[in-house]
PyMOL commands that place a pseudoatom at each C-alpha (Angstrom):
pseudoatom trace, name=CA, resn=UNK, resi=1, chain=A, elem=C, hetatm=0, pos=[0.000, 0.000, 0.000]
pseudoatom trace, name=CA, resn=UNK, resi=2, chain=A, elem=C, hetatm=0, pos=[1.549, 3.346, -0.874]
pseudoatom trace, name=CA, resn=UNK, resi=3, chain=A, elem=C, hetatm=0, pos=[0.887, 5.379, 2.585]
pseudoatom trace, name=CA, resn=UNK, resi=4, chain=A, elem=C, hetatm=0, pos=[1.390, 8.571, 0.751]
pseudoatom trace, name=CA, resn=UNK, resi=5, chain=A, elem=C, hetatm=0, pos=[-1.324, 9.169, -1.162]
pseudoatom trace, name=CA, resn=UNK, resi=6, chain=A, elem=C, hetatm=0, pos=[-4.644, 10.135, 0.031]
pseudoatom trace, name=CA, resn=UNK, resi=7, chain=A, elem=C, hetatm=0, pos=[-6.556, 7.176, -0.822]
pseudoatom trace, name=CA, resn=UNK, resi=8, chain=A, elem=C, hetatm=0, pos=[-8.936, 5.015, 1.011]
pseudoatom trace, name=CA, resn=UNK, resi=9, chain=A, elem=C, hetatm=0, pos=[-8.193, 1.030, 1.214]
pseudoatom trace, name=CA, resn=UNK, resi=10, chain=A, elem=C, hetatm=0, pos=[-10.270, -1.430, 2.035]
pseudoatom trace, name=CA, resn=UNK, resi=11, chain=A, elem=C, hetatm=0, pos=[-9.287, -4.387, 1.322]
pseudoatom trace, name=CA, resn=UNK, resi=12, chain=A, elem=C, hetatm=0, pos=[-8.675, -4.921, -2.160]
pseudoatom trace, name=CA, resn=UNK, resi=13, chain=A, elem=C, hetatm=0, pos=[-10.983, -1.916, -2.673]
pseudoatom trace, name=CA, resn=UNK, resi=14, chain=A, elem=C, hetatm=0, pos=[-9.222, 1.390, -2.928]
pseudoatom trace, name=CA, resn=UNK, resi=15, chain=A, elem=C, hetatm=0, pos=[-11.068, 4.398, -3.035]
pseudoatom trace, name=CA, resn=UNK, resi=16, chain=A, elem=C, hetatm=0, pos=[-10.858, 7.566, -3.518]
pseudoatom trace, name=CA, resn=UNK, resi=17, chain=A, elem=C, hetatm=0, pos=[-12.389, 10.552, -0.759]
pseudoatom trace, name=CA, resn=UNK, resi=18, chain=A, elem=C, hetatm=0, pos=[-14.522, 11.748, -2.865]
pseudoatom trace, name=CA, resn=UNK, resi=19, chain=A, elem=C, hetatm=0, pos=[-16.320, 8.108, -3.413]
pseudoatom trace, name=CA, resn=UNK, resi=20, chain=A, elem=C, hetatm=0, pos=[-16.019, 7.664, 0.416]
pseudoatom trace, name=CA, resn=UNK, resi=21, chain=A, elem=C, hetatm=0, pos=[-18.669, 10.862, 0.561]
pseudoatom trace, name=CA, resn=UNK, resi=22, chain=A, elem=C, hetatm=0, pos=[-20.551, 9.113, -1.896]
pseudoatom trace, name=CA, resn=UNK, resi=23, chain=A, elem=C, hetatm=0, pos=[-20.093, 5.070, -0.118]
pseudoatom trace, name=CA, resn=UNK, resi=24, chain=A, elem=C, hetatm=0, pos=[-21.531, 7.266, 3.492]
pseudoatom trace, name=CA, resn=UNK, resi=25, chain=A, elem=C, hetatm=0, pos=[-24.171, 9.222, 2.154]
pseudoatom trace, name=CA, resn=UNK, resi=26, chain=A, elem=C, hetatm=0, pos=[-25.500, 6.189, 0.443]
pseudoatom trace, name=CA, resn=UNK, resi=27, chain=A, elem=C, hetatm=0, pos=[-25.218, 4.223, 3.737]
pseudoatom trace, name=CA, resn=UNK, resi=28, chain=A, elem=C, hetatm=0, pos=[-26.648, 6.794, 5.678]
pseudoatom trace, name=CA, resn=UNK, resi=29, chain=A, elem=C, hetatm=0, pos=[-25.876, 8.704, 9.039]
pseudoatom trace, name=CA, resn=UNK, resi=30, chain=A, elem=C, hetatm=0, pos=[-24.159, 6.640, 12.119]
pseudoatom trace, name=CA, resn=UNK, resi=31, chain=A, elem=C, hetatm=0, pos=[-21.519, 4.858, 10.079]
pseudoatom trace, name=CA, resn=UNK, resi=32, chain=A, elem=C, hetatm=0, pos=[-18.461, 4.642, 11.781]
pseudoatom trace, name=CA, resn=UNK, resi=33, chain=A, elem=C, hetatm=0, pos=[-16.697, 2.058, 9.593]
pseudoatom trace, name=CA, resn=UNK, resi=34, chain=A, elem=C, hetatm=0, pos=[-16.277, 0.404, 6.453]
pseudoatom trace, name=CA, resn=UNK, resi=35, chain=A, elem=C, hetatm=0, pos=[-14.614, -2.935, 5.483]
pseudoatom trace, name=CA, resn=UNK, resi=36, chain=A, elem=C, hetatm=0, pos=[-14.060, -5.359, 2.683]
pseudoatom trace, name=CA, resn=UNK, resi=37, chain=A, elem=C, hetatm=0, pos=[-13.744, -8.806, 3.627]
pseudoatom trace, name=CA, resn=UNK, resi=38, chain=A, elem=C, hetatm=0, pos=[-13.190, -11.029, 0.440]
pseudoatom trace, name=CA, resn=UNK, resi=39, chain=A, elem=C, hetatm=0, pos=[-13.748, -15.119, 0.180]
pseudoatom trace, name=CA, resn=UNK, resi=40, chain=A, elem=C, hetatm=0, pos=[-9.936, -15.633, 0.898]
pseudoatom trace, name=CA, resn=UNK, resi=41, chain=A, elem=C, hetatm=0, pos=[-9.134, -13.027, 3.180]
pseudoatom trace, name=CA, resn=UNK, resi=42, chain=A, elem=C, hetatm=0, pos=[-6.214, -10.249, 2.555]
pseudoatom trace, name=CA, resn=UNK, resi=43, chain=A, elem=C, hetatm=0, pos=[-3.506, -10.007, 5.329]
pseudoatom trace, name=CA, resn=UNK, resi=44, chain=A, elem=C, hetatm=0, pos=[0.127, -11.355, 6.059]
pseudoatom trace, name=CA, resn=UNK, resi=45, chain=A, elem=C, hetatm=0, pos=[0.874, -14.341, 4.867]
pseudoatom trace, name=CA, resn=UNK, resi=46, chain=A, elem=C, hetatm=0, pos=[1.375, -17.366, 7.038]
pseudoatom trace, name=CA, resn=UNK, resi=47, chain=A, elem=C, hetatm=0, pos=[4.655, -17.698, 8.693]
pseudoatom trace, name=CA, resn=UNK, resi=48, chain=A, elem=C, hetatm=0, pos=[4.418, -13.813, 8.889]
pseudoatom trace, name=CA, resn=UNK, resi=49, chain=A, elem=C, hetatm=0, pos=[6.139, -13.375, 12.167]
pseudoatom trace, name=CA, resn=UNK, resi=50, chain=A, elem=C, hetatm=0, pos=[4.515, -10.105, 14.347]
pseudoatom trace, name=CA, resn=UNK, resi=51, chain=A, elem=C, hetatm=0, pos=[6.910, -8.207, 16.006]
pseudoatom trace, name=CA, resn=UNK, resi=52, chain=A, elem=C, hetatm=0, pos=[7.427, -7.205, 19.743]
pseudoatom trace, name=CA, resn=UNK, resi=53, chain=A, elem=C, hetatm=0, pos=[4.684, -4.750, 20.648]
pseudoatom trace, name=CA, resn=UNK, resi=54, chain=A, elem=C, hetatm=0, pos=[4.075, -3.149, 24.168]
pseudoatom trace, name=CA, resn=UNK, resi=55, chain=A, elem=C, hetatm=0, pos=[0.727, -1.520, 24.185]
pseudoatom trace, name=CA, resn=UNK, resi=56, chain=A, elem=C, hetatm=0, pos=[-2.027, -0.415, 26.834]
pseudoatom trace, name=CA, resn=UNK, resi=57, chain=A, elem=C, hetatm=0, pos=[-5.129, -2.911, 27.930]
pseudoatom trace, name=CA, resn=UNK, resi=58, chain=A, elem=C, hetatm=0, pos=[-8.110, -1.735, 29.203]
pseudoatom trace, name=CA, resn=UNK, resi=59, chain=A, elem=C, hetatm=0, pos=[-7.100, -2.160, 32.849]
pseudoatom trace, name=CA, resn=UNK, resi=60, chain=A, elem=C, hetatm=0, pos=[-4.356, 0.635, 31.599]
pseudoatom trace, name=CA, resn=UNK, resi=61, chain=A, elem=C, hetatm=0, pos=[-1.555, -1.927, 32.632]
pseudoatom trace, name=CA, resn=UNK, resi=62, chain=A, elem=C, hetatm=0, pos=[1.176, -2.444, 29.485]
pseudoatom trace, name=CA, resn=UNK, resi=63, chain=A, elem=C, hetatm=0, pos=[0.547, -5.192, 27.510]
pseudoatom trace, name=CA, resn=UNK, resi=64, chain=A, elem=C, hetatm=0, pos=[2.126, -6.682, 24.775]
pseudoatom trace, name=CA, resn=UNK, resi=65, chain=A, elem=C, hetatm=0, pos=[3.818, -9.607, 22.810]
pseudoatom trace, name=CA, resn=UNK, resi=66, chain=A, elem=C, hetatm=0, pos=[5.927, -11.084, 26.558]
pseudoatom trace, name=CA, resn=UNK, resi=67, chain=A, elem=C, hetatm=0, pos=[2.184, -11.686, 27.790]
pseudoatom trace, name=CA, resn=UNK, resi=68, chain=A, elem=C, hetatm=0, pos=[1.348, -13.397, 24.891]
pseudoatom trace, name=CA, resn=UNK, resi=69, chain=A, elem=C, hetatm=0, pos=[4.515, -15.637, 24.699]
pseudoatom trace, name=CA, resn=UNK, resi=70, chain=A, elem=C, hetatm=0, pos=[3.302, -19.566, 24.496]
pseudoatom trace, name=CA, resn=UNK, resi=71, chain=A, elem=C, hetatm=0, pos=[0.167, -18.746, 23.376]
pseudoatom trace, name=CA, resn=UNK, resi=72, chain=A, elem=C, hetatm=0, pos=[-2.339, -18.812, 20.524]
pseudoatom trace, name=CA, resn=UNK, resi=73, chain=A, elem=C, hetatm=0, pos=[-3.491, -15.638, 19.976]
pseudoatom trace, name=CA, resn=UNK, resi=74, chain=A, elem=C, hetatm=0, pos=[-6.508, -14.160, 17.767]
pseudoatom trace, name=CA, resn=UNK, resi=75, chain=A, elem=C, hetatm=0, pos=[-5.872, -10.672, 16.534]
pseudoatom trace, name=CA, resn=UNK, resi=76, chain=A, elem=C, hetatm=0, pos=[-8.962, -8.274, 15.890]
pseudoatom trace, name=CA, resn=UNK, resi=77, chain=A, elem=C, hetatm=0, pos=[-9.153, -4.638, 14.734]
pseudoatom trace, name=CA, resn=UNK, resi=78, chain=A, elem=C, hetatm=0, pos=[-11.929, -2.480, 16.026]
pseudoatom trace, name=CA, resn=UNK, resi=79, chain=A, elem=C, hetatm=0, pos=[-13.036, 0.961, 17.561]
pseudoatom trace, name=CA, resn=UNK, resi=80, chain=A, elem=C, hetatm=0, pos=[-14.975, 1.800, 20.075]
pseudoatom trace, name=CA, resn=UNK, resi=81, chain=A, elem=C, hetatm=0, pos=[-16.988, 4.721, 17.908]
pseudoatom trace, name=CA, resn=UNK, resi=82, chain=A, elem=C, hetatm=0, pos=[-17.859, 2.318, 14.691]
pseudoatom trace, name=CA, resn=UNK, resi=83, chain=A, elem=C, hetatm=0, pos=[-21.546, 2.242, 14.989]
pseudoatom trace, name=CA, resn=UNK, resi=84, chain=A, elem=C, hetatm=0, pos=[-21.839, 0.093, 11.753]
pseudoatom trace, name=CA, resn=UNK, resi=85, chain=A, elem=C, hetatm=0, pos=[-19.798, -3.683, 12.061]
pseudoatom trace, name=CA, resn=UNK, resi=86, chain=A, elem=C, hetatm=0, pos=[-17.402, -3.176, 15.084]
pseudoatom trace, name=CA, resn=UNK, resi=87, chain=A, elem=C, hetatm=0, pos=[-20.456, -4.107, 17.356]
pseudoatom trace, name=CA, resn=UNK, resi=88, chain=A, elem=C, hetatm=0, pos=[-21.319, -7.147, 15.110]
pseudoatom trace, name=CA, resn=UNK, resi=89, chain=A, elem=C, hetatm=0, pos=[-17.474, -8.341, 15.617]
pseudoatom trace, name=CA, resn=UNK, resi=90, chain=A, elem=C, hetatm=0, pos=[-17.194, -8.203, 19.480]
pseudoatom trace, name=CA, resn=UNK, resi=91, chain=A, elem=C, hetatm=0, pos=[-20.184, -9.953, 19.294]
pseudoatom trace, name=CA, resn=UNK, resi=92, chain=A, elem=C, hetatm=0, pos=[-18.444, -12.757, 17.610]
pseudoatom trace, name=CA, resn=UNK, resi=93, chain=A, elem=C, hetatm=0, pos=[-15.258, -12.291, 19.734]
pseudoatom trace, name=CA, resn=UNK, resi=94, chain=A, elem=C, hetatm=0, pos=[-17.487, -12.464, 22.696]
pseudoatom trace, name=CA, resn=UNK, resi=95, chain=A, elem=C, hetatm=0, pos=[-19.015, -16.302, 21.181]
pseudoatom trace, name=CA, resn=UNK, resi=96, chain=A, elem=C, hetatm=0, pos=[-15.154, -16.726, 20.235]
pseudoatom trace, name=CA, resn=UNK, resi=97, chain=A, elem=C, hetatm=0, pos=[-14.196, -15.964, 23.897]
pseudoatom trace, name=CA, resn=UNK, resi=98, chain=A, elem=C, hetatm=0, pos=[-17.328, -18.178, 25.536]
pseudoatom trace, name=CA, resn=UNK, resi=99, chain=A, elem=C, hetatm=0, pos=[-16.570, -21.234, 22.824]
pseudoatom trace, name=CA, resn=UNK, resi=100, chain=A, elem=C, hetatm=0, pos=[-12.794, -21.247, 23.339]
pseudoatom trace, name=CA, resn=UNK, resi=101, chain=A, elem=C, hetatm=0, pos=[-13.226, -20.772, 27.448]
pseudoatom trace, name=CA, resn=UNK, resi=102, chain=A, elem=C, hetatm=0, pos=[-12.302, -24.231, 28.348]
pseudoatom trace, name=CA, resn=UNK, resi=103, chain=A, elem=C, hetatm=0, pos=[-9.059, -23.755, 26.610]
pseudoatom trace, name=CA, resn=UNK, resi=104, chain=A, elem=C, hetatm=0, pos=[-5.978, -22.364, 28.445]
pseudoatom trace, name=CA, resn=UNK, resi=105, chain=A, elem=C, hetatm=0, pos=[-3.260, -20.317, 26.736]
pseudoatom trace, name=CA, resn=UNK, resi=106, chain=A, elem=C, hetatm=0, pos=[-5.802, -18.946, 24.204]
pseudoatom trace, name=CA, resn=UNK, resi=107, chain=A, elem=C, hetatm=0, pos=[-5.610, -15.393, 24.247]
pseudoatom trace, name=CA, resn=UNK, resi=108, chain=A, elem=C, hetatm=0, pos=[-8.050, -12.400, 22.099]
pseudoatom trace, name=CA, resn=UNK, resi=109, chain=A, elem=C, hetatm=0, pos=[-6.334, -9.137, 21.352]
pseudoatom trace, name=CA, resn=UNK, resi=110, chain=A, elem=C, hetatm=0, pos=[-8.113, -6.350, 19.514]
pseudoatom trace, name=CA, resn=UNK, resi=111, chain=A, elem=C, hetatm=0, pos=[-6.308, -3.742, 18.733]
pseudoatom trace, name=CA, resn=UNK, resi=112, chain=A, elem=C, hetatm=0, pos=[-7.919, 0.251, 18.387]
pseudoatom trace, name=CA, resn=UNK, resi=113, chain=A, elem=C, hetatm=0, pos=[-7.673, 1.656, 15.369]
pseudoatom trace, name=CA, resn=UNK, resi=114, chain=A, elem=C, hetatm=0, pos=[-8.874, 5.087, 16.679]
pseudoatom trace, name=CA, resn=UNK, resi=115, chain=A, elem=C, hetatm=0, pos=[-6.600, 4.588, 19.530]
pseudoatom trace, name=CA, resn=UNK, resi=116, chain=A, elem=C, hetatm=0, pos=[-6.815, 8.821, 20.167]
pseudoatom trace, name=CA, resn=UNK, resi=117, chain=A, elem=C, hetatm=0, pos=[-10.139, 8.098, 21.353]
pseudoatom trace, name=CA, resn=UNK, resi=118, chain=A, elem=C, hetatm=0, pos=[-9.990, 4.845, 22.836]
pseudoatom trace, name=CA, resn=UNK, resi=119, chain=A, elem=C, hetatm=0, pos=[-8.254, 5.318, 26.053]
pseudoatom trace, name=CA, resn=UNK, resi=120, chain=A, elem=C, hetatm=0, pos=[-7.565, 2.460, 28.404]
pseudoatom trace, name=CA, resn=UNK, resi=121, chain=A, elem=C, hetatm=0, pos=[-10.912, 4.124, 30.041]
pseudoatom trace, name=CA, resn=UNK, resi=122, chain=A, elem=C, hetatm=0, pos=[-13.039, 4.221, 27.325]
pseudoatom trace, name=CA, resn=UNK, resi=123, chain=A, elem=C, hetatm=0, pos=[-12.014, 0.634, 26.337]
pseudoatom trace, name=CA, resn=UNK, resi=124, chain=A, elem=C, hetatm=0, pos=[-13.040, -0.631, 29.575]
pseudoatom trace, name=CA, resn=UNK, resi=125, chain=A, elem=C, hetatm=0, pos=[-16.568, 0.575, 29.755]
pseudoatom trace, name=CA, resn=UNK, resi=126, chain=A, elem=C, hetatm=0, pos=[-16.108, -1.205, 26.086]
pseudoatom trace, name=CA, resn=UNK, resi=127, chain=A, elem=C, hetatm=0, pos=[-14.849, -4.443, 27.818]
pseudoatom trace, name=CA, resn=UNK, resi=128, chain=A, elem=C, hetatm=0, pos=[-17.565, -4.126, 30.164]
pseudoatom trace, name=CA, resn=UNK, resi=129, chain=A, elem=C, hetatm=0, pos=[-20.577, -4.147, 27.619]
pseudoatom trace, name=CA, resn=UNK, resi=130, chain=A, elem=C, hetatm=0, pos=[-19.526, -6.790, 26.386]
pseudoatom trace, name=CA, resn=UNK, resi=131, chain=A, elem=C, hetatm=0, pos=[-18.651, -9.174, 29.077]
pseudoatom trace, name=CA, resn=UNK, resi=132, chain=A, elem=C, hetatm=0, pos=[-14.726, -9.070, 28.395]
pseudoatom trace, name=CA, resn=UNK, resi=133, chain=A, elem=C, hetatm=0, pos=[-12.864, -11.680, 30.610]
pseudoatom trace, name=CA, resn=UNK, resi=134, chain=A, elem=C, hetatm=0, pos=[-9.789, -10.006, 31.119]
pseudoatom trace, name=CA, resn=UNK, resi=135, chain=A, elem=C, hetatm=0, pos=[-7.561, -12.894, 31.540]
pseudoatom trace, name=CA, resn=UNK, resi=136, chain=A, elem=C, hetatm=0, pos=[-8.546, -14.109, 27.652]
pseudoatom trace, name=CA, resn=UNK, resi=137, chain=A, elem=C, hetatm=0, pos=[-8.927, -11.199, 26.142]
pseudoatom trace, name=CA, resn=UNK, resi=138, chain=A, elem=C, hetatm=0, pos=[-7.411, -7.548, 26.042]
pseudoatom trace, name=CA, resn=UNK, resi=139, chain=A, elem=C, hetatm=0, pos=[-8.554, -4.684, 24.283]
pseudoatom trace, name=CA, resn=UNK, resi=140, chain=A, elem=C, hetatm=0, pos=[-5.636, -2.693, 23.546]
pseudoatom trace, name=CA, resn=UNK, resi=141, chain=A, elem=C, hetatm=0, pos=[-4.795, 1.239, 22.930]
pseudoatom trace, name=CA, resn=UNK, resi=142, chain=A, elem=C, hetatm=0, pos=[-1.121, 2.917, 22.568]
pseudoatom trace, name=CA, resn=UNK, resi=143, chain=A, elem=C, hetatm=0, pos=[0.556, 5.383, 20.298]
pseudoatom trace, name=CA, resn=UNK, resi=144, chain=A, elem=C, hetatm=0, pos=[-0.852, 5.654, 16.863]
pseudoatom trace, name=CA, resn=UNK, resi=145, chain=A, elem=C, hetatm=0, pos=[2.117, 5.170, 15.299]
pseudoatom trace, name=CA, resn=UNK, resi=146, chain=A, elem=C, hetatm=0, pos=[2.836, 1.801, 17.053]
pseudoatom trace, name=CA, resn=UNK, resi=147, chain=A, elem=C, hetatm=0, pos=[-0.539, 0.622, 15.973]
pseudoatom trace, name=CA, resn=UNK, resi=148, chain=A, elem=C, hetatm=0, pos=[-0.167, 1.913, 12.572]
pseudoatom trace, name=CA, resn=UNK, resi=149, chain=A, elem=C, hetatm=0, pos=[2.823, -0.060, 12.163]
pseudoatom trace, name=CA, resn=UNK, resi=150, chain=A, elem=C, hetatm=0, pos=[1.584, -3.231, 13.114]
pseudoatom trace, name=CA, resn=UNK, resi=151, chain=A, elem=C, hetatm=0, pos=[-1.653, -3.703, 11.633]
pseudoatom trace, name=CA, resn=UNK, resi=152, chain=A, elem=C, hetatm=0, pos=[-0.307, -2.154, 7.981]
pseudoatom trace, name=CA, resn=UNK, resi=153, chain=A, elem=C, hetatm=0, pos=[3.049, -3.054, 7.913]
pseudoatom trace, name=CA, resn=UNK, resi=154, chain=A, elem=C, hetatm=0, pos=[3.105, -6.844, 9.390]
pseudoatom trace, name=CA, resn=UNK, resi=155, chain=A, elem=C, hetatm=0, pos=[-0.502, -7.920, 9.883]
pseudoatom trace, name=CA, resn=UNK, resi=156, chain=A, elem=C, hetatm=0, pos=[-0.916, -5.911, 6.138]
pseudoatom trace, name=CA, resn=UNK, resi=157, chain=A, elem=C, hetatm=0, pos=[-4.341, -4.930, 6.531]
pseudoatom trace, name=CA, resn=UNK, resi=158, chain=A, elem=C, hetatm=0, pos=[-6.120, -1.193, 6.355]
pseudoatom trace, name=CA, resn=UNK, resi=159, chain=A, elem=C, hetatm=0, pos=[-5.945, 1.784, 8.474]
pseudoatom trace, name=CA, resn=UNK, resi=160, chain=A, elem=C, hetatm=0, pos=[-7.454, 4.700, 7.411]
pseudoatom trace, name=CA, resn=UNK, resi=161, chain=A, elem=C, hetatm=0, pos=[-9.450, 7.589, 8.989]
pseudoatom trace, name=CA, resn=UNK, resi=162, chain=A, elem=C, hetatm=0, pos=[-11.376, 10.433, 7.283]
pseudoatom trace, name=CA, resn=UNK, resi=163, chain=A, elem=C, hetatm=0, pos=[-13.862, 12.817, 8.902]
pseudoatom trace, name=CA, resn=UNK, resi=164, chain=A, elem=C, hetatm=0, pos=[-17.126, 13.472, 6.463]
pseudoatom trace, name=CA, resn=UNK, resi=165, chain=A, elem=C, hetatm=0, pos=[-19.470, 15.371, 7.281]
pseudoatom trace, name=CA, resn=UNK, resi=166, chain=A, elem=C, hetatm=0, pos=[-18.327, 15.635, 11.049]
pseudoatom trace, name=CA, resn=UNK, resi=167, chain=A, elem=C, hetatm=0, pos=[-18.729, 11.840, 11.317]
pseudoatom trace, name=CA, resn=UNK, resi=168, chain=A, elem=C, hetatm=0, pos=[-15.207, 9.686, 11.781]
pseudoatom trace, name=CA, resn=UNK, resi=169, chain=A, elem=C, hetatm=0, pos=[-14.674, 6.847, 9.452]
pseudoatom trace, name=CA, resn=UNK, resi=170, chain=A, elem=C, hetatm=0, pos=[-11.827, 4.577, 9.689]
pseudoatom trace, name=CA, resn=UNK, resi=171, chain=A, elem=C, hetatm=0, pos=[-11.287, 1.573, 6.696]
pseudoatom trace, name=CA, resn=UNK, resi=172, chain=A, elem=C, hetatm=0, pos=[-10.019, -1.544, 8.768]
pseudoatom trace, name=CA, resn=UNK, resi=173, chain=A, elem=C, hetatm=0, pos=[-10.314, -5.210, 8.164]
pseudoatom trace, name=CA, resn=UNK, resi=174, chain=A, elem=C, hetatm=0, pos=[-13.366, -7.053, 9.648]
pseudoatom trace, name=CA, resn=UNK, resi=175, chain=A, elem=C, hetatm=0, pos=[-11.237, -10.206, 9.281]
pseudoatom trace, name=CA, resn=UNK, resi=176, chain=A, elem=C, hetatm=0, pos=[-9.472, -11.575, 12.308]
pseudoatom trace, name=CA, resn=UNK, resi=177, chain=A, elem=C, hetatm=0, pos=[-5.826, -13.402, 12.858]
pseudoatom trace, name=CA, resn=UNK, resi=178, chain=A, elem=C, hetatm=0, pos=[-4.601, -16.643, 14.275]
pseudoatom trace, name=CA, resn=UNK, resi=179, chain=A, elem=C, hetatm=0, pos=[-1.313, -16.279, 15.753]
pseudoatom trace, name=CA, resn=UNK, resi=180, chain=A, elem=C, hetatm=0, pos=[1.126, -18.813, 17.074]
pseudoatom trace, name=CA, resn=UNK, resi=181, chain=A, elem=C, hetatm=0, pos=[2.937, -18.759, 20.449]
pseudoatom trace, name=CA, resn=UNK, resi=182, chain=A, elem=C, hetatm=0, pos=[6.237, -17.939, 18.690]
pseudoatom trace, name=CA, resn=UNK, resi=183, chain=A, elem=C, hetatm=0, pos=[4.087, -14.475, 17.007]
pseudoatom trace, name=CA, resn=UNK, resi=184, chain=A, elem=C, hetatm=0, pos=[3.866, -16.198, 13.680]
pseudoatom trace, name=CA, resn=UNK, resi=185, chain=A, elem=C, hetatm=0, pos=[0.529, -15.922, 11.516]
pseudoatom trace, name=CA, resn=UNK, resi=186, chain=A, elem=C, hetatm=0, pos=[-1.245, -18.763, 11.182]
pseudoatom trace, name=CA, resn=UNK, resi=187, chain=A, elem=C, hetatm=0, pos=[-4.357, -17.524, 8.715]
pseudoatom trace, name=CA, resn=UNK, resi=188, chain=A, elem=C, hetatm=0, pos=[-6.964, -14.964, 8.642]
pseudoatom trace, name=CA, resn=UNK, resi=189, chain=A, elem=C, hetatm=0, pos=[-10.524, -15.712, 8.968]
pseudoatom trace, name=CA, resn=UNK, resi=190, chain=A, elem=C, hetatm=0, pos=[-13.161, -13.645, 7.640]
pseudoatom trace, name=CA, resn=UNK, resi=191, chain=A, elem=C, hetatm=0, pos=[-16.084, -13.510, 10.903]
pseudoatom trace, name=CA, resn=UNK, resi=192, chain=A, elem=C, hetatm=0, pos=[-18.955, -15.761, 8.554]
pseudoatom trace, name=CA, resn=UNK, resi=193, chain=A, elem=C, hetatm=0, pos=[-19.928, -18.711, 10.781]
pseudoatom trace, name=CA, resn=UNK, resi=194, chain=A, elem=C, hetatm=0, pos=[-18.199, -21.228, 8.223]
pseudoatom trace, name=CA, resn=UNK, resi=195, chain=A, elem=C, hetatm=0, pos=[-14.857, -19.114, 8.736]
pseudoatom trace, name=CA, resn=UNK, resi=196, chain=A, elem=C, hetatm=0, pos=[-15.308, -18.776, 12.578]
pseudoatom trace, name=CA, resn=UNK, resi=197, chain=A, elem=C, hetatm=0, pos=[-15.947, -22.209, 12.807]
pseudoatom trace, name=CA, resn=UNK, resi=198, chain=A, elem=C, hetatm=0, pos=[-12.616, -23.181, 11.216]
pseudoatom trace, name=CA, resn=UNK, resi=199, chain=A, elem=C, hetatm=0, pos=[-10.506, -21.258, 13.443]
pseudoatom trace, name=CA, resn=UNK, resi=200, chain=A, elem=C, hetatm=0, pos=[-11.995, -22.563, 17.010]
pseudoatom trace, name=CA, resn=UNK, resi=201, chain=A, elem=C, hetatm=0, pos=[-11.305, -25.840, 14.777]
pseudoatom trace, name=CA, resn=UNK, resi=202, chain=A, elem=C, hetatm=0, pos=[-8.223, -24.791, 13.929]
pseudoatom trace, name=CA, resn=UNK, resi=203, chain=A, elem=C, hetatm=0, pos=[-7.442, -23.408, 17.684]
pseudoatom trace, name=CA, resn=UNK, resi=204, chain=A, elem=C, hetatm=0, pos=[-8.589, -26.970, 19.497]
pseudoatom trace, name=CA, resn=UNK, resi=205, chain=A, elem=C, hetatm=0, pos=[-6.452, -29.072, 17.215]
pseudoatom trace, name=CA, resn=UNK, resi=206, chain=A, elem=C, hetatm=0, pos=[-3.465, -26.832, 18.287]
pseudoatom trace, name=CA, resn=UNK, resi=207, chain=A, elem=C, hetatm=0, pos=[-4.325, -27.146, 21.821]
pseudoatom trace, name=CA, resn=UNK, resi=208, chain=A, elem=C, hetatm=0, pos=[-4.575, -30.636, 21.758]
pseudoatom trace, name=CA, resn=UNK, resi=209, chain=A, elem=C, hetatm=0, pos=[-1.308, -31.021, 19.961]
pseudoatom trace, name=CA, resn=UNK, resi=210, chain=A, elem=C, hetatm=0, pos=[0.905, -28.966, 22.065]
pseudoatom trace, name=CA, resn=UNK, resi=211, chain=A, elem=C, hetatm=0, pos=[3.475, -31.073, 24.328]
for i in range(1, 211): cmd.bond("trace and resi %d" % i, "trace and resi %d" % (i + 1))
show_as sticks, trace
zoom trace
């Protein structure tokens, strides 16, 4: 992706701002976000490995790749001010989290993309809507930047903002990201409840095979 210019990605979709007017006016008021998930998701490519990372949770206590060492780990990309499919995907973290709760060393992380806004404060009142156990999953805020880096550079997905019309729109994946205990990707699942299903397939049969 060329970061320069002032285009929109999403996905495989890039647009331009003008179109995004269009794409929100079209939707209508209250969208927050936009993605494009395609059949065969877009992101790093397995064996990707994800750097180190020290970041905020929504306890405000540093958190970051040493907490995750050992573990599987599903990656997510949300904010707390998408009123359109962010809502819709901690809903299927939340099933994630419940289905996966027998499990140990399975850990959730989703990562703001609007991490200005989403404080360690306002992510916890976010954890708390949604029933957030804090020992298997950690919603997670830190210098834009930092963020930036990781989720375009090495997870390779979108992160774009715009303001239109006063309303804050931000093109990021609705996919989500297995990850290994050594930080390597495993795949990216689109949230359908065939795709879903394969990774807490895909998650068990790692469990069961680890020494």
């Amino acid at each position: 992706m060329d970061r320069g210019r002032r285009l929109f990605c999403v996905g495989e979709l890039i647009v331009s701002k003008a179109q995004i007017v269009v794409v929100l006016l079209l939707v209508g008021a209250g969208l927050g976000s936009w993605f494009y998930t395609a059949a065969k998701p877009e992101g790093a490519d397995p064996g990707t490995e994800i750097p180190n990372f020290e970041l905020t949770n929504q306890a405000g206590e540093t958190f970051g790749t040493e907490d995750l060492d050992g573990q599987l780990w599903i990656a997510s990309f949300l904010f707390t001010r998408c009123k359109a499919t962010c809502p819709a995907l901690m809903v299927h973290l939340s099933g994630l989290q419940d289905a996966l709760s027998d499990l140990e060393r399975v850990h959730i992380v989703s990562f703001s993309v609007d991490p200005e806004y989403d404080t360690a404060e306002v992510l916890a009142k976010q954890a708390t809507a949604y029933g957030v156990d804090p020992d298997r999953w950690s919603l997670v805020t830190g210098p834009r930047d930092s963020i930036e880096t990781l989720v375009v550079d090495h997870f390779r997905f979108a992160m774009e903002r715009a303001e239109v019309d006063g309303m804050m729109a931000v093109a990021h994946t609705g996919n989500v990201v297995l990850v290994d205990g050594n930080h390597r990707v495993v795949d990216s699942y689109a949230t359908t409840p065939e795709q879903l299903a394969a990774l807490a397939a895909e998650v068990r049969s790692r469990v069961s095979r680890a020494p």
